[in-house]
BAVO-535927 format. One record per atom (N, C-alpha, C): residue in three letters; x, y, z. Coordinates in steps of 0.05 Angstrom, whole numbers, plus 5000, padded with zeros to 4 digits. Example, Ala and Ser with C-alpha at 12.3 -4.5 7.8 and 13.67 -1.06 7.14 Angstrom:
2
ALA526448865156/ALA524649105156/ALA526449345156/SER525749555142/SER527349795143/SER525850015157/
//
This chain:
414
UNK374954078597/UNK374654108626/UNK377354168638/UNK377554378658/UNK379754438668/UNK380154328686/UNK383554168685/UNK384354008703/UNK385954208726/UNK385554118749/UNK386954318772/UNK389254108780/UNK389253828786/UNK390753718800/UNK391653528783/UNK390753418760/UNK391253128739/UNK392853318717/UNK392953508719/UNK394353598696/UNK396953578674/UNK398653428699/UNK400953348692/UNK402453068701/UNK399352928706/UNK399352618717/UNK399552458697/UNK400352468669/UNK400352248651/UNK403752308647/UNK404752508651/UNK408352558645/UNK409452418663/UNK411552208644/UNK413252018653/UNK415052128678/UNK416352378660/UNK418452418681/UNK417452728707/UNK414552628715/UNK413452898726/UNK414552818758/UNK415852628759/UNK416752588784/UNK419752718788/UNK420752798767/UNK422852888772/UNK422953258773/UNK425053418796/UNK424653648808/UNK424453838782/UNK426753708759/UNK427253918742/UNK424953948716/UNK422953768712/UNK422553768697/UNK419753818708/UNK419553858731/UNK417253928741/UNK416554248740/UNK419554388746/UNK420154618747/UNK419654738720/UNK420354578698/UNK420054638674/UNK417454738669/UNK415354588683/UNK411854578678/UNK411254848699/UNK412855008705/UNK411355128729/UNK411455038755/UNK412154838764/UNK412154808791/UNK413554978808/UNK412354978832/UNK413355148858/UNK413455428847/UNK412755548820/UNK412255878814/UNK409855898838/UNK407555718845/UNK405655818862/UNK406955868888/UNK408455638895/UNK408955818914/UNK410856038922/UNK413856088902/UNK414656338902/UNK412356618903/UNK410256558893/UNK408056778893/UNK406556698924/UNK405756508937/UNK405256548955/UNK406556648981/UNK409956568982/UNK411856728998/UNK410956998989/UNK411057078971/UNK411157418974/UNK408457618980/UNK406357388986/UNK403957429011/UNK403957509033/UNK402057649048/UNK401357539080/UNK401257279083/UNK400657149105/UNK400256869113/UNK397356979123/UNK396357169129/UNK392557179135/UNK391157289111/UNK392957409082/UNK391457459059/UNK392157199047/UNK393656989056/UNK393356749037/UNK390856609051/UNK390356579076/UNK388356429084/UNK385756539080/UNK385956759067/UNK383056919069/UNK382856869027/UNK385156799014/UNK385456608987/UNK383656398985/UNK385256209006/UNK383955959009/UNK380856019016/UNK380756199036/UNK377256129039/UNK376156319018/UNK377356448999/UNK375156578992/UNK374956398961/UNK376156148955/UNK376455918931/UNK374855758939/UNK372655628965/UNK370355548971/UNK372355248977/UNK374955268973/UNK376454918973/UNK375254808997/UNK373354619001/UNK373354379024/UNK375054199026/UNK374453989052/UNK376954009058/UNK375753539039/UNK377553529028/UNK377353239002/UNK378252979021/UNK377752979041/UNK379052679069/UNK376252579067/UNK373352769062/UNK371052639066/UNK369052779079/UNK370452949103/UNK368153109114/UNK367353369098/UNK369153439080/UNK368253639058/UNK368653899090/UNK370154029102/UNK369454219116/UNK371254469097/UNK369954679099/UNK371954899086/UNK374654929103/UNK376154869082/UNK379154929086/UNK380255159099/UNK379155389086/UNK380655649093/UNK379655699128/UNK377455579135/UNK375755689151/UNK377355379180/UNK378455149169/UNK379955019188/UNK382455169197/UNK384455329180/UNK386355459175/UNK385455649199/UNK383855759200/UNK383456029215/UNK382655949249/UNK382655709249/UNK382455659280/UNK384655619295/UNK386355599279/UNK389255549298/UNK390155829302/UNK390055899334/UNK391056089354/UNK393956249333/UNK393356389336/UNK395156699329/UNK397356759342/UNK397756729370/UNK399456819385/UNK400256659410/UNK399656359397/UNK400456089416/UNK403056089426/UNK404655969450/UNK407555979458/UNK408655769449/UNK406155579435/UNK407055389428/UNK407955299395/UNK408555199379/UNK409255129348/UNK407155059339/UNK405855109315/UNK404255069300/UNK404754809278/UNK403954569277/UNK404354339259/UNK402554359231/UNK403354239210/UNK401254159189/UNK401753889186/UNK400153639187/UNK400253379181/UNK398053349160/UNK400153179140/UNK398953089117/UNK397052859126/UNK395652799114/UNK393752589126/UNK394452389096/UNK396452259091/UNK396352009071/UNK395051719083/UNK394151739096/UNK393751439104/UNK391051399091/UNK390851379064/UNK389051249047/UNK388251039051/UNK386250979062/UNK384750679072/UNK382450649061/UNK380550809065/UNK377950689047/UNK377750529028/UNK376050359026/UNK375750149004/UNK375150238981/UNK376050258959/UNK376050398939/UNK376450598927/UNK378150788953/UNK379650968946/UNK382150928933/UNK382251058920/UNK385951088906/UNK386551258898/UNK385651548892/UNK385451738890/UNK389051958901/UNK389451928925/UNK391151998933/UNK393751838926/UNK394251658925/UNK396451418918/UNK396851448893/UNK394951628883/UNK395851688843/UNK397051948844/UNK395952178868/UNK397552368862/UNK400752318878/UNK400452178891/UNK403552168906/UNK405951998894/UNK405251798875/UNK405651578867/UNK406651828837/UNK405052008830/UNK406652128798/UNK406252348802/UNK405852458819/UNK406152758817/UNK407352858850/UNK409052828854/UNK408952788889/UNK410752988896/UNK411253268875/UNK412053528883/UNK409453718885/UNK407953608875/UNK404853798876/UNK404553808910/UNK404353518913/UNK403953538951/UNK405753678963/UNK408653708963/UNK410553808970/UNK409354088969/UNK409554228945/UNK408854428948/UNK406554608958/UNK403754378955/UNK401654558971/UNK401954478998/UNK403954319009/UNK404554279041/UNK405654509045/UNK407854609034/UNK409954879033/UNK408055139031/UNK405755159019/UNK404355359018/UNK402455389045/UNK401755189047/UNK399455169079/UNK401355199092/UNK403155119110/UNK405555159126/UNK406455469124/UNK406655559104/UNK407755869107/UNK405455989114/UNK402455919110/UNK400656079117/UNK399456039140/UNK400755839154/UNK399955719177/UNK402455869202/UNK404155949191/UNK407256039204/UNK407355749218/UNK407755539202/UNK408455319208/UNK412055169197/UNK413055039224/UNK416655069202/UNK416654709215/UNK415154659211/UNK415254319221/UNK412854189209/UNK412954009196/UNK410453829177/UNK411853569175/UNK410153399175/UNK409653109169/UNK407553019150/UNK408352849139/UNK406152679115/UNK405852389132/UNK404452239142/UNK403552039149/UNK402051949126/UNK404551819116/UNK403451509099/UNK402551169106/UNK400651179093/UNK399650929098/UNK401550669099/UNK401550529113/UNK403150279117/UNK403850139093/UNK401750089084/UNK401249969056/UNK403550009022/UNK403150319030/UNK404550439015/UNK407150499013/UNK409250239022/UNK411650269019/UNK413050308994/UNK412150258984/UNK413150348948/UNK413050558942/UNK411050748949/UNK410451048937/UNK412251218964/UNK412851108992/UNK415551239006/UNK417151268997/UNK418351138977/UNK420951118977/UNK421251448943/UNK418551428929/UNK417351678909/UNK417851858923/UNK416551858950/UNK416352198967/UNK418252188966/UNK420852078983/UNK422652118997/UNK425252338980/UNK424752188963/UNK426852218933/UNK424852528931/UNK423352568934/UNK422452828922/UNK423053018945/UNK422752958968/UNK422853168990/UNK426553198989/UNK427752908982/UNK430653038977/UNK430953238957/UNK429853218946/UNK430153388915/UNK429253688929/UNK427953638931/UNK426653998937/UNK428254088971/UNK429353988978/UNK431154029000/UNK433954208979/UNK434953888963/UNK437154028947/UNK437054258936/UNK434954278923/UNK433754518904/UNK433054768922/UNK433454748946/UNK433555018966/UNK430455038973/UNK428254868970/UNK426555028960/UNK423854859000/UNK426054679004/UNK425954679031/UNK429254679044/UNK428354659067/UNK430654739095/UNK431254969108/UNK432255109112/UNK433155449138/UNK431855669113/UNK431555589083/UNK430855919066/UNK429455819050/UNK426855659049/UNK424355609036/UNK424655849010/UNK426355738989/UNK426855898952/UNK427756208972/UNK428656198978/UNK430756358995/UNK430056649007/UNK427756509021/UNK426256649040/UNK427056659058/UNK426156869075/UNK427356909110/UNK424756659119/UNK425156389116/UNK422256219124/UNK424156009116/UNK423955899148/UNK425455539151/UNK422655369148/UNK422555129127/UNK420654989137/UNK421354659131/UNK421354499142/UNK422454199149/UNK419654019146/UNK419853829123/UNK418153629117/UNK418653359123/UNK417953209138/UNK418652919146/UNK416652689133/UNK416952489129/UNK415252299118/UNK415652039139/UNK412752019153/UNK412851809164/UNK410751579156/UNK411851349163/UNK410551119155/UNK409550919174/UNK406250959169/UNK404750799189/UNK404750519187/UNK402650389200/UNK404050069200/UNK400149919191/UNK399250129174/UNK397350039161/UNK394149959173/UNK393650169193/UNK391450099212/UNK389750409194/UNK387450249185/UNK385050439175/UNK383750639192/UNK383750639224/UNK382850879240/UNK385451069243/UNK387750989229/UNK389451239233/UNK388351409214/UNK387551359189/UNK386151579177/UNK384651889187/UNK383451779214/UNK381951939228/UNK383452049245/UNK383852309249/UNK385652539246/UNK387252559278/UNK385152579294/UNK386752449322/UNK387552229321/UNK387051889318/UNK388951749320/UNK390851739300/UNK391151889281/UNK393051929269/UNK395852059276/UNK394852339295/UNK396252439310/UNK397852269340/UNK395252119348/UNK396251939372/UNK399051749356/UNK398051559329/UNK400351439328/UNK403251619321/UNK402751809305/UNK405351939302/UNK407352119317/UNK405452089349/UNK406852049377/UNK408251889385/UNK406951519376/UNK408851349386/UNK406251279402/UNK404851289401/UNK402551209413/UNK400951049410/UNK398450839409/UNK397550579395/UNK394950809385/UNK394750839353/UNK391850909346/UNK389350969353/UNK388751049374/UNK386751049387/UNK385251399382/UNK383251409372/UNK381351699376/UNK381251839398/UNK381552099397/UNK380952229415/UNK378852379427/UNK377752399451/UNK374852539446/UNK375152749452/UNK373452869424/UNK373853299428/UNK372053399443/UNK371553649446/UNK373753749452/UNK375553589470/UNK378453799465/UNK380254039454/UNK379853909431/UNK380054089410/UNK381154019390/UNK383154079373/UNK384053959343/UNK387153939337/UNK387954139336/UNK386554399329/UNK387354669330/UNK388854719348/UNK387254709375/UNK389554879395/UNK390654639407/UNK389854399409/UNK391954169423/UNK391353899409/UNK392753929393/UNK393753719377/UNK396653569377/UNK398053539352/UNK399853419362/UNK402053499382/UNK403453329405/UNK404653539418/UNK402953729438/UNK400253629443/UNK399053859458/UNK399254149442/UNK400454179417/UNK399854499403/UNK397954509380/UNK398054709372/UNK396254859352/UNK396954569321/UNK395154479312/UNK395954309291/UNK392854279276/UNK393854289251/UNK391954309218/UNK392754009211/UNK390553919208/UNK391053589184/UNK389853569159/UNK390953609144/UNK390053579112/UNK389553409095/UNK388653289083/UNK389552999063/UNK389953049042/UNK391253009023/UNK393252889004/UNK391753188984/UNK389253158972/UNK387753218956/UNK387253538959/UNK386153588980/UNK385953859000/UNK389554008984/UNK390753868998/UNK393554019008/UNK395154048965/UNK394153908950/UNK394853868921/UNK393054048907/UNK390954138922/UNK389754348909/UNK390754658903/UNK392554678925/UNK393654978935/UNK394855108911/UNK396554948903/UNK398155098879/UNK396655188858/UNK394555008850/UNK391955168829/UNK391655368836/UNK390755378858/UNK389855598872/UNK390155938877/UNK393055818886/UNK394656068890/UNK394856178860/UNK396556018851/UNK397156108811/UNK395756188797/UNK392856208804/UNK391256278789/UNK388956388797/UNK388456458823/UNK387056638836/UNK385156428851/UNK382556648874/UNK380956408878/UNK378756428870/UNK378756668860/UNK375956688838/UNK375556438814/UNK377356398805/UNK377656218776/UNK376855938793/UNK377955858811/UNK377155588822/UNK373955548830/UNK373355838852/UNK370455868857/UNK368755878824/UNK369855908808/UNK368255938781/UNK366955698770/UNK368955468782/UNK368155258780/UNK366655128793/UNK364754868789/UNK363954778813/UNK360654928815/UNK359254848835/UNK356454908841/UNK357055088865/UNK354255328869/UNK354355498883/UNK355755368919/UNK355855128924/UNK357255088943/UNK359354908955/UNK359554808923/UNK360854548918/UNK363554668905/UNK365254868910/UNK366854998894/UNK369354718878/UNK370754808853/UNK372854748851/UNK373354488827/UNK375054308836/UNK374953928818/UNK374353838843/UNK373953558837/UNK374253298850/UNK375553118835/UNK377452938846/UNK378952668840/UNK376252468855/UNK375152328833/UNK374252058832/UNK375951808823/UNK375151628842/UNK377551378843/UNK374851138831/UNK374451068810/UNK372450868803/UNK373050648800/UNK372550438819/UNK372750108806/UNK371049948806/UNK370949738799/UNK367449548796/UNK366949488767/UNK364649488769/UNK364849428739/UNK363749628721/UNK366149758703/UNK366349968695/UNK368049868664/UNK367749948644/UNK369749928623/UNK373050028634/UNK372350318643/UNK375350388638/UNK376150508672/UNK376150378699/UNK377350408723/UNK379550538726/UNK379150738747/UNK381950958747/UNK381051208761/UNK382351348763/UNK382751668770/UNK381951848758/UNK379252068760/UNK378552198744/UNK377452448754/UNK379452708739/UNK378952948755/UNK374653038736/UNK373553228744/UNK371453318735/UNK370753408759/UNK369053768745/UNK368253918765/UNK365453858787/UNK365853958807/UNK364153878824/UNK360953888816/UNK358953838810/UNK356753868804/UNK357553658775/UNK358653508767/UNK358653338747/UNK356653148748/UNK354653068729/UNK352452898724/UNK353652608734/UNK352252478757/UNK353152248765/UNK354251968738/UNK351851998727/UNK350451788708/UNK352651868679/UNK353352178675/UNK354952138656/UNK358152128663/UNK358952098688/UNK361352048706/UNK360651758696/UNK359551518700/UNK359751208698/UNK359351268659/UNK358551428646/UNK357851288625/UNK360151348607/UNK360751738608/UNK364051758591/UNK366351718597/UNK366151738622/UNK368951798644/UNK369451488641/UNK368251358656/UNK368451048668/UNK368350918636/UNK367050918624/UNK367350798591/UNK363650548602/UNK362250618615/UNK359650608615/UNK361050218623/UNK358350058637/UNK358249778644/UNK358949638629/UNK360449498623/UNK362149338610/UNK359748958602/UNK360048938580/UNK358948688570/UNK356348618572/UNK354548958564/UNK352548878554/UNK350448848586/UNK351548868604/UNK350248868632/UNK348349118635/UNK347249138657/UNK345349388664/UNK346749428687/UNK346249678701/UNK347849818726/UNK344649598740/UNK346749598762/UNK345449508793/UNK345549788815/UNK348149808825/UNK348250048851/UNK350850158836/UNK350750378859/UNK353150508856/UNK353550668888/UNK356150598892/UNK356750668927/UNK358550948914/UNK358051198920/UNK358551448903/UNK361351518912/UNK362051538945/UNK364251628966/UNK366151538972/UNK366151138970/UNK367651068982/UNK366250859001/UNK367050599006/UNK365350429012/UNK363650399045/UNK364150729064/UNK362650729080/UNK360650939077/UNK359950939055/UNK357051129050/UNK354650959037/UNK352951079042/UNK350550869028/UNK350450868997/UNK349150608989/UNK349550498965/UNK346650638954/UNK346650698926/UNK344950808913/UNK344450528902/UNK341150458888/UNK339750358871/UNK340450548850/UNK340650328814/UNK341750418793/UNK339050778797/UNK337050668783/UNK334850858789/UNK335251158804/UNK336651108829/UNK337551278841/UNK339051528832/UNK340851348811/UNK343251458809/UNK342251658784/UNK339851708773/UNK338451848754/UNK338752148766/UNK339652428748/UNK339852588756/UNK340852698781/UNK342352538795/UNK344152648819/UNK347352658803/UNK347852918816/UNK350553138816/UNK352752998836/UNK354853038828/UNK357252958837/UNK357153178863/UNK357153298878/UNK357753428894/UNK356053388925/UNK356653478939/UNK356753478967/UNK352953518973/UNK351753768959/UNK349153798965/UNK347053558950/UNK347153488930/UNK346053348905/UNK346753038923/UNK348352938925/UNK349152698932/UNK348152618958/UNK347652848975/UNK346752789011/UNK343752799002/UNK342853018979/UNK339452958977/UNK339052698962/UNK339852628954/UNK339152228939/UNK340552008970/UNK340852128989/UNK340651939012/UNK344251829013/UNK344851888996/UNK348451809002/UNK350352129012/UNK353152039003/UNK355152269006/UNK357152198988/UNK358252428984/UNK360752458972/UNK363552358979/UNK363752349002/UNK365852219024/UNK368752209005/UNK370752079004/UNK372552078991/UNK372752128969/UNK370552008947/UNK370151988917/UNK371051778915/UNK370351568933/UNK371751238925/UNK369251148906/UNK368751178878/UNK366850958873/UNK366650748857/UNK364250588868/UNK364550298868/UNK362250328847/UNK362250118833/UNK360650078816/UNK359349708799/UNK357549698817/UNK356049408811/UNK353949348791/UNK354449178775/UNK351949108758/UNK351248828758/UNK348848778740/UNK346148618755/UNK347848388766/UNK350448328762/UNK350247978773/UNK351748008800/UNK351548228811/UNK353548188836/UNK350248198855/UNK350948018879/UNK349147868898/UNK349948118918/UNK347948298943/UNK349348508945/UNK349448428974/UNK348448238983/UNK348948129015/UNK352247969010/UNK352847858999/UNK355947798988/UNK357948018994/UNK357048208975/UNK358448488973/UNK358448628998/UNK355748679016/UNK355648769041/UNK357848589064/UNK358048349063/UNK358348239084/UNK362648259076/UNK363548329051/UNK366148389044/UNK366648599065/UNK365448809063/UNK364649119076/UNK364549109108/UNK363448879112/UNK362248899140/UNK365248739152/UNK366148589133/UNK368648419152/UNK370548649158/UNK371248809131/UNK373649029135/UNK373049169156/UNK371149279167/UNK371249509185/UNK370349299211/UNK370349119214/UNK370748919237/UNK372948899238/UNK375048799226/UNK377348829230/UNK379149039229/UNK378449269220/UNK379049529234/UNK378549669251/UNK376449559269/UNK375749699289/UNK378849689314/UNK378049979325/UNK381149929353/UNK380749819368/UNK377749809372/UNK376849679397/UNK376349869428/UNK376850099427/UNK376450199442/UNK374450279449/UNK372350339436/UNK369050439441/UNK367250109434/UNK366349999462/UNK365049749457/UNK363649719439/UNK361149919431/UNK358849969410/UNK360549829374/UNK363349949383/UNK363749919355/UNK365649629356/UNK366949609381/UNK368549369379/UNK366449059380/UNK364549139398/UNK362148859392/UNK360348829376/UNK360449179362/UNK357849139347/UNK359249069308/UNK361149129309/UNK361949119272/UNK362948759273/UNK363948579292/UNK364748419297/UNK361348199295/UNK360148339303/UNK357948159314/UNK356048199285/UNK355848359271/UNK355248439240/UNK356748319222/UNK358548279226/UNK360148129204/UNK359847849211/UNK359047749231/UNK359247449239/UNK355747419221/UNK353947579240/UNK351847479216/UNK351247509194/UNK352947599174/UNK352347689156/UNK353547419144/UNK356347319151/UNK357547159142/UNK356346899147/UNK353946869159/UNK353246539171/UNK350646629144/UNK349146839133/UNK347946889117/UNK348046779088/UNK350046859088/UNK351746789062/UNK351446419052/UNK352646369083/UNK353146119089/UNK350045919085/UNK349246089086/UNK345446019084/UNK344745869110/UNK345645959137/UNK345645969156/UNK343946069175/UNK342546289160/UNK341946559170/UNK338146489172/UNK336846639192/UNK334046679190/UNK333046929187/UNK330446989181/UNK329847259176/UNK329947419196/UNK329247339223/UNK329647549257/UNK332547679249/UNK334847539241/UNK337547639237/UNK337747919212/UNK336147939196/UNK335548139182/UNK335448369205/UNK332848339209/UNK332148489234/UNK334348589248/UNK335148329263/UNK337948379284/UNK340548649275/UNK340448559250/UNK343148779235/UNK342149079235/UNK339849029230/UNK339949399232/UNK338449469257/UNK337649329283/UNK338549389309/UNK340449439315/UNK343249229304/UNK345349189317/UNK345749539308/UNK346149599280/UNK346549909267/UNK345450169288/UNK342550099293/UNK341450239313/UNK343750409345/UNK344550039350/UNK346050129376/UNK348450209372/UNK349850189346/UNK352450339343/UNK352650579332/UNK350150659323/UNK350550969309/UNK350951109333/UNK352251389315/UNK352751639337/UNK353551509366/UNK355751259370/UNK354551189398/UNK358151089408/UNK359751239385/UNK363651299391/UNK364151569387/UNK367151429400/UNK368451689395/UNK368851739368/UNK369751649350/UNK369551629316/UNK368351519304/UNK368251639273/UNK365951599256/UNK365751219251/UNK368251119262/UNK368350809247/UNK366350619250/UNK364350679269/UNK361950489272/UNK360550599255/UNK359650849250/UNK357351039227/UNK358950869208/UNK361950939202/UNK361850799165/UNK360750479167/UNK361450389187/UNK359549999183/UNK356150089179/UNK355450219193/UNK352550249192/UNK351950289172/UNK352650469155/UNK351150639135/UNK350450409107/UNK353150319107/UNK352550109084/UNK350949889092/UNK351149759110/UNK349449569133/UNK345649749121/UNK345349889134/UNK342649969134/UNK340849979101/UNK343150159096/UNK342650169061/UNK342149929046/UNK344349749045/UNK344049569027/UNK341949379042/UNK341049299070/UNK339149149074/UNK335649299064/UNK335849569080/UNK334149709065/UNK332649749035/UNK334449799008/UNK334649748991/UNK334649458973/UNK335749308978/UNK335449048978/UNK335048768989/UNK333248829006/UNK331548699027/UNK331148329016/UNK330248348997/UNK329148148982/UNK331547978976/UNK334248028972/UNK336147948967/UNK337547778992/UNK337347909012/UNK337847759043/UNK336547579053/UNK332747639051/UNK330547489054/UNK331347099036/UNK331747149013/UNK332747008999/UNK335346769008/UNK336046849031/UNK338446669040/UNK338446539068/UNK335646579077/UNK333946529101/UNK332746299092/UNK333046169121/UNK331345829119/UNK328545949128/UNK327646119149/UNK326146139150/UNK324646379160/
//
């Protein structure tokens, strides 16, 4: 199986500029300087790359909304602020490979006629700052950023900033709001980041995965990528698997990959003789599959939304028979209670007020009307913010009561 992005993720010293150079690095983008910047974006879209943060949107086709002949500067922001629960996916490519990002940031930016970019890193991730930093020096030294991008008539300036660890910066306007200096808060579109984004200008936000894809890309055409992958699922995916799995970790495989043989070769199949229970496919705000479920569904975007879930990050989680799943729900339901900003009531009273009953449940506290109550409460928070953060409480909320009904019922006096 051809690796596009893990390729050179097990080399010790792949963090370093020269030995990266050794492997080919940054040849993609010397070949993409000597492009157009509208025959590279017409590259990207014609390689089917979506965009890997979760909404899966085509890449080439975000690229092409930012205004042509704005008075204003054109931005690219990295979107590192890896928060989902069970994601890790991006923190492995930045953490050992963290000139790959460099360079497909350097490639989007020239095709963006962009000479100003930021990576917004997750708070969390003070350890893997200090990896970038050392690398963006390196490729500064190495000419290959500052005033002659590998000594091109093309200035382009990479900054690394570090957030202070709030999970709705993930989401692309308050991400932008904080790296104003501003408190995290969503913005409601329209406008959108294209033409007034950060700075009120033209601005592209990428995440980690998206922007690490480019160099495949370019280097090797976009036919060979589109070759891969299902008629609309082009390309790899990075799956981040933990739970209970034999072998937990980071695992590239092309898009349309057999769910069931993703947990059985990849993952090293349920560990000690157990049976699968669920499997949460995306990342822990998508709905949870029954094992059953998980029979003949495809790793990809179309296959995964027809079995009632999504693809979302590729965070997956993986439970067998002894995990209690109102336990597991109500872990779920605290985090995105305490991530909420609070700014849209629906989601500030309603994930708060879900996690309280879920937790008096547990507590064997709980009656059966409160069953009920939670996927009302779900009812009044869907579709009902400015961002997706109440949908991700719901979805798992509805699912796992839905699906495992009997399991909740079970913790009711009456």
């Amino acid at each position: 199986m051809i690796k596009t992005l893990l390729m050179n993720i097990d080399e010790p010293d792949q963090v370093e500029i020269g030995r990266v150079r050794e492997r080919g690095g940054y040849a993609a983008l010397e070949k993409a300087l000597r492009m157009e910047p509208a025959a590279l974006i017409e590259e990207v879209k014609a390689s089917g790359l979506r965009g890997r943060g979760g909404a899966g949107f085509p890449t080439g086709m975000k690229w092409s909304f930012v205004p042509k002949n704005s008075d204003k500067p054109t931005y690219l922001l990295c979107n590192a602020d890896e928060s989902e629960p069970g994601t890790f996916k991006d923190r492995k490519l930045m953490e050992c490979d963290p000139h790959l990002l460099i360079e497909g940031m350097a490639i989007a930016c020239y095709a963006l006629d962009c000479h100003l970019s930021y990576i917004y890193l997750r708070g969390e991730f003070e350890f893997i700052a200090h990896t970038l930093q050392k690398a963006l020096d390196e490729a500064y030294e190495a000419g290959i950023l500052g005033p002659s991008v590998c000594g091109r008539d093309y200035a382009l300036d990479i900054y690394l900033h570090l957030g202070q660890g709030a999970y709705i910066c993930g989401e692309e306007t308050s991400l932008i709001e904080s790296l104003e200096g501003n408190r995290g808060y969503p913005r409601i579109k329209p406008p959108f980041p294209a033409t007034h984004g950060f700075l009120a200008s033209p601005t592209v936000v990428n995440n980690v995965e998206t922007l690490c894809a480019l160099p495949w890309i370019i280097a090797n055409g976009s036919a060979a990528y589109a070759a891969m992958g299902t008629e609309k699922s082009k390309g790899t995916k990075l799956f981040s698997v933990s739970g209970h799995v034999a072998k937990p970790g980071v695992y590239e495989v092309e898009m349309g990959y057999p769910l069931m043989d993703f947990i059985n070769n990849e993952s090293g199949g349920v560990p000690n003789g157990r049976k699968l229970k669920a499997v949460i496919p995306g990342g822990s705000s998508v709905p949870v599959l029954r094992a059953e479920e998980c029979e003949g569904v495809l790793l990809d975007y179309e296959s995964l939304l027809k079995a009632g879930s999504m693809l979302g990050s590729g965070g997956m989680i993986v439970f067998d028979e002894t995990v209690r799943m109102p336990e597991a729900l109500s872990v779920i339901a605290d985090f995105y209670a305490h991530e909420s900003c609070g700014q849209c009531t629906p989601c500030r009273e309603g994930t708060g007020w879900a996690a309280k009953i879920l937790r008096n449940l547990i507590a064997g506290k709980g009656k059966r009307p409160d069953i009920d109550l939670l996927l009302k409460i779900a009812d009044m928070m869907e579709g009902k913010t400015i961002c997706p953060l109440a949908d991700a409480d719901v979805m798992p909320i509805r699912s796992f009561i839905t699906k495992f009904r009997s399991e909740f019922e079970e913790l009711c006096s009456n």
